[in-house]
C-alpha positions, 0 to 999 in steps of 0.5 A: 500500500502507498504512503501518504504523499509528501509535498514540498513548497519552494526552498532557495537555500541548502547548506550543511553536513549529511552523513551518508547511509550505508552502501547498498552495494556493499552492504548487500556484498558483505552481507552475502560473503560474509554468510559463505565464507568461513569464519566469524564476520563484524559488519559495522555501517551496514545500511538499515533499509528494506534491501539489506532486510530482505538479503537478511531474511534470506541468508537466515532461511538458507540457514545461515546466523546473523545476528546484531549487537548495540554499542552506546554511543558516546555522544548523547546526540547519536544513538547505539552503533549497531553492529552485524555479526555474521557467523560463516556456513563455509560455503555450504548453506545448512537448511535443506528445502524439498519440492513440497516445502521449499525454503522460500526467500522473498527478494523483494524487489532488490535486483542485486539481492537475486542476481547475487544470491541465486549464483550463491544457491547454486553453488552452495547447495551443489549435490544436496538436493534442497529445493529453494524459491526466489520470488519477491513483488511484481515489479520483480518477476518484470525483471530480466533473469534469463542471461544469468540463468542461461549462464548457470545452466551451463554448468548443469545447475537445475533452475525453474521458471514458475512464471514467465520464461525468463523471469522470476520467481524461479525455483532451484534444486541442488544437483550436482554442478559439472566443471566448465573451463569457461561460464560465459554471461550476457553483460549488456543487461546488468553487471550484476549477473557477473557480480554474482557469478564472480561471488560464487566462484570460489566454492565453485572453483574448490569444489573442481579443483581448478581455475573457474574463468567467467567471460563476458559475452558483448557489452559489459555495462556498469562496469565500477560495480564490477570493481567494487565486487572485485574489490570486496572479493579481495578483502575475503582472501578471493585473487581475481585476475583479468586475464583479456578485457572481461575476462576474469579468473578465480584461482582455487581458494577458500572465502575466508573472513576478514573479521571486521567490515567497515561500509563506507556511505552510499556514494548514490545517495550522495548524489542528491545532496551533492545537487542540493548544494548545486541548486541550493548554493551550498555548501554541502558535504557528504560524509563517508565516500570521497576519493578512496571510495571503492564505489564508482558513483563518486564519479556523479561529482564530475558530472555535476561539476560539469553541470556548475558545482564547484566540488571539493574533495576529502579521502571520507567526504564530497562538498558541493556548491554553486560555482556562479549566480544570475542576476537574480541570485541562482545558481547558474546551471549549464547543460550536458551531454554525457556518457552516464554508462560509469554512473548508471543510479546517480545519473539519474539525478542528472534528470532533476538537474538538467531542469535548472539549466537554460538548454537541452540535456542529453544523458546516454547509455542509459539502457539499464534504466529501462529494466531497474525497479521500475522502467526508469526513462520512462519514469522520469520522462513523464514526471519531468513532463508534468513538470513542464518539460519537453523530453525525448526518450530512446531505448538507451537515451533521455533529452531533457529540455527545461521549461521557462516555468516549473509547474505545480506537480503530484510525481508518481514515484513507481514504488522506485526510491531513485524517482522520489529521491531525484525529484525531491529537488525540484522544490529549488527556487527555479528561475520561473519561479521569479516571474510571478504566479507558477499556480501554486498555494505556498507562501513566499519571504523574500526571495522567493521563500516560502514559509509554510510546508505541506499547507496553505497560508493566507495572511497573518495576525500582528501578533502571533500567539502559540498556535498560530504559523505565520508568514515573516513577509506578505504572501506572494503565489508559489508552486509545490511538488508532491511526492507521491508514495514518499515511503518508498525511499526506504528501500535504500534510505529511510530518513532521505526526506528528514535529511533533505530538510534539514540542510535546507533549514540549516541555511536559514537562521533560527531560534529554537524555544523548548520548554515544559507547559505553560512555560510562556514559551509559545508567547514569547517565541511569537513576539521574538519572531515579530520583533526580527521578521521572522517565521513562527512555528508552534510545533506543540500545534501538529501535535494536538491536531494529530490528538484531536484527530485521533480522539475524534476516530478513536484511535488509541495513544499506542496505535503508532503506525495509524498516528503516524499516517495521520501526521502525514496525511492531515491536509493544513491551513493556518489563516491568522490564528486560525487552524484548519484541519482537513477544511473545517476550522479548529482553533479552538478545538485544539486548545482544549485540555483533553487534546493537550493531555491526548498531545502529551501521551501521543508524543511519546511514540517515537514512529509519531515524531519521525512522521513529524520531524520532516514537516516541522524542518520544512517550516525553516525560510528565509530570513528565519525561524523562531521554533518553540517546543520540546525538542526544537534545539535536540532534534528538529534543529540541532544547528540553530543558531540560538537555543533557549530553554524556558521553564517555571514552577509547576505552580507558576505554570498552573496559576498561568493555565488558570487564567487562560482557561478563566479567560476562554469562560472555562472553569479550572481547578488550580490544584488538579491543573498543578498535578496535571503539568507535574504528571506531564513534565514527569513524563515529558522527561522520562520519554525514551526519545528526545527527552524534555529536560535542560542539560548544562553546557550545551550551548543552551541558554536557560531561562526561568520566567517565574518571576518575569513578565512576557516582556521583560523574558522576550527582551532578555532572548532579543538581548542574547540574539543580538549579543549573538550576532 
């Protein structure tokens, strides 16, 4: 089932540092040598993601022991390192399957999972007759297997169709494999099917006793993932020679285990923040691929030198950011016409790119697109085309000319992360958008910003009061793009569009508030904000909408997963103080004190506040952003420039409640009030995740607002901000 679309309003800046995610190349490499060798095996920096989960579940129903360990972190701000320990079968898998009750591995829709795994189960399960079935979605029995199974079949390997001739699911049963001088493989669909033979090799080469040489017959396209299996093969003790050009033998060995494995960031992960910082100035550095990355998508940095980025290189990182601006300030993009066989899943990003440029962009050899999770030219041609842009397509090529506009757009993702990731970035400023009216709902600040994510805005008070999200600037039109199926992204990086968000709230200024109940923190953040100019958000406010919404339906405090896709889904609106929930006005719903005590218990799920963290980034524009709530400086933004933390007694606090309720014609009881925020504040502190509590010595600057008043705690915060700057 599909997530709930993401929409992102117009963002002009981007700056900061992203650590990268685990390779999923060699996540998967590790994973699956790791599980044949002999010997124990520590992965550290393996990618948590819906590929490296299927791998997993596959290797432990072939019988194989992987197992996780958690070591503290030593910073507060960082959770436990989680470590892979895997246990070697020696190159023999232990679980037996039969006809009537296979061992079944759902693959998923990992192309790299299959064509890497099926070679493995050959050769593992050589002469025991187990019978073993690879299936996974329907996307994936779309996917082309016939040129590695032909090549399998070859050494008499026994594999079944159980669909459509060539394609899986497929069923293998372990017969006896007969020696080969020679395996040869089709390479102009996928470098994958010689990964995975190459993999093999060595227990196929201990079980014959001799050299085991795999040729490539034809093209061999994606060549730098080759290397990166020949150089993982290394690290297990594997000598490969490349005797003529695609040509490659596997001496007589043993995989034996290195004992710890570290994997270096996703280098094709890299390449969406590397662009960020094209689109959006930058800089922006990713962290844990550089120049001694093994992984041949680092070269995507050249390319987007190319394109204008001024690219710095480390051994562990890549910056990027604009080389030139406009006139108008953007970064200045130029056209390509690029051979992209070296950078097949980054390129893809190029798509994204060339929309920014004032010319025709043409990417080639491309042909793997077409039979990845979904047929990626097609893909992308047709959401650049809803974009406004005029695109040629041909079997291995794409031709994106940009558009003088970019439209208002909902993208199709095809259940393909690349597409939700590529397109996530043209919610940059674009040029078009300079010129007035691009038919969208978003409001702008100065220079074309826009102020409030994900909802609509019209107009705003004089003075903001906690609840209200107000504009730092008169509204001007704007357009936004809708992801649809966000989720998707967690095939290779969950927390992409948490990320994204949060190098672009980094390039603009903000004021982080946090504080218990009735701290006065939302008054005064709403006045901080208006004295400099500045957007407002009450973070408290998303939180009692989800509370009123699931009150209203019923849904439990613990029902995490439903919470979460309300958080996600609830359509917004703030005119003024007013808010609106899905078209109906609940201002004052929210305010009530059955929804505060529902916001309270709710925001104690961890998959709740993940849901909301990327909405809350999203409200960070230009000229800044003054954020109160309970973890606006720990974790939504943890780079704001200022920190605050504001705090009273629990009885000052009460007496405070009191006459706000007083005043709505509320009756209130001070004691019950006072047992109630003590409760609150006991269970804001005892949360597992993101804790409300002050810890000294962190940059944070703490102030007790019992005995001031509002003006006297707002002029004390506008005093440290200036002493600031």
């Amino acid at each position: 089932m599909a997530s709930p679309s993401y929409t992102l309003d117009l963002r002009r800046s981007a700056i900061g540092t992203v650590q990268l995610p685990g390779s999923k190349s060699l996540s998967n490499r590790a994973l699956l040598l790791a599980a044949l060798a002999t010997g124990q095996t520590q992965i550290r920096g393996l990618l948590d993601s819906d590929d490296t989960a299927v791998m997993i579940e596959s290797l432990r129903r072939l019988g194989a022991r992987l197992d996780q360990q958690s070591l503290e972190s030593t910073s507060s701000a960082v959770g436990p390192e989680v470590i892979w320990v895997v246990e070697g079968t020696g190159g023999c898998f232990p679980s037996v399957g039969s006809q009537t009750e296979p061992i079944d591995c759902f693959i998923g829709n990992s192309g790299l999972t299959i064509r890497t795994l099926l070679p493995a189960i050959v050769a593992a399960q050589a002469g025991t007759g187990s019978v073993t079935v690879l299936r996974g979605v329907d996307r994936m029995h779309e996917r082309p297997i016939k040129d590695l199974v032909d090549g399998l079949r070859q050494l008499g390997a026994q594999i079944d169709y159980l669909g459509q001739e060539g394609y899986p699911p497929l069923r293998v049963t372990g017969v006896a494999l007969k020696p080969k001088s020679e395996i040869v493989v089709k390479g102009n669909t996928s470098s994958q099917f010689l990964t995975g033979l190459l993999q093999a090799a060595p227990q196929l080469s201990r079980q014959w006793h001799q050299p085991v040489v795999v040729r490539v017959e034809g093209e061999l396209i994606s060549r730098p993932y080759v290397d990166l299996s020949i150089g993982m093969l290394r690290q297990f003790g594997v000598a490969i020679q490349e005797s003529a050009p695609n040509c490659f033998v596997v001496q007589p060995c043993d995989l034996v285990s290195p004992g710890a494995l570290f994997v270096e960031g996703d280098a094709s992960s890299a390449s969406y923040f590397l662009a960020a910082g094209l689109l959006g100035g930058g800089p922006i550095r990713v962290q844990g691929a550089g120049r001694t990355s093994l992984q041949g998508d680092v070269q995507f940095a050249h390319a987007l030198a190319q394109m204008g980025a001024q690219i710095t290189w480390g051994d562990d990182y890549i910056e990027s950011r604009a080389a030139g601006f406009d006139a108008s300030g953007l970064p200045i993009v130029q056209a390509v016409d690029l051979d992209c066989n070296h950078i097949p899943d980054a390129a893809m990003t190029l798509v994204a790119v060339a929309l920014y440029a004032k010319t025709p962009t043409r990417l080639r050899n491309i042909g793997s697109w077409r039979v990845k999770e979904t047929d990626r030219i097609a893909a992308m041609a047709a959401e650049a085309r809803k974009l406004g842009a005029t695109v040629e397509e041909g079997p291995d090529f794409i031709v994106v000319t940009p558009p003088a506009q970019l439209r208002t757009a909902s993208l199709r993702t095809y259940d393909d992360h690349r597409v939700a990731m590529s397109f996530a970035l043209t919610s940059f400023v674009h040029a078009g958008d300079m010129d007035g009216d691009m038919g969208g709902e978003g409001v702008n600040a100065p220079g074309g910003e826009t102020v409030i994510p994900s909802v609509e805005t019209r107009g705003h008070s004089p003075e903001p009061r906690s609840g209200a999200l107000t504009p730092s600037a008169e509204s001007l039109q704007g357009r936004a793009v809708t992801i649809e199926d966000p989720a998707c992204v967690n095939k290779t990086f969950p927390t992409y569009f948490e990320e994204f968000a949060a190098v672009c709230a980094q390039a603009v200024p903000v004021i982080a508030i946090d504080g218990p109940t009735a701290s006065g923190k939302g008054t005064v953040a709403g006045r901080v904000a208006k004295a400099l100019g500045y957007a407002y958000l009450d973070s408290g406010a998303l939180y009692r909408l989800v509370a009123l919404q699931s009150l209203e339906q019923s849904v439990a405090v613990d029902d995490a997963k439903s919470l979460s896709a309300m958080a996600l889904d609830m359509q917004l609106r703030f005119e003024g103080e007013q808010v609106w929930l899905n078209g109906r006005d609940v201002s004052q719903a929210i305010r009530a004190e059955a929804v505060g005590n529902r916001a309270s218990q709710i925001a104690t799920q961890p998959m709740l506040r993940q849901a909301l963290l990327r909405r809350q980034r999203d409200f960070a524009r230009l000229p800044g952003l003054v954020a109160d709530g309970r973890d606006m400086g720990s974790v939504v933004f943890p780079k704001a420039g200022l920190k605050f933390f504001l705090t009273a007694s629990a009885e000052i606090r009460a007496e405070r409640r009191v006459l706000q309720l007083q005043a709505r014609g509320e009756s209130a009881d001070l004691g019950a009030i006072t047992a109630d925020l003590q409760a609150r504040d006991a269970r804001d502190a005892a949360r597992p995740v993101a804790p409300l509590k002050f810890v000294p010595n962190q940059g944070v600057h703490y102030l007790d607002t019992s005995d001031l008043t509002i003006d006297q705690a707002v002029a004390q915060i506008l005093a440290w901000s200036s002493a600031q700057t």
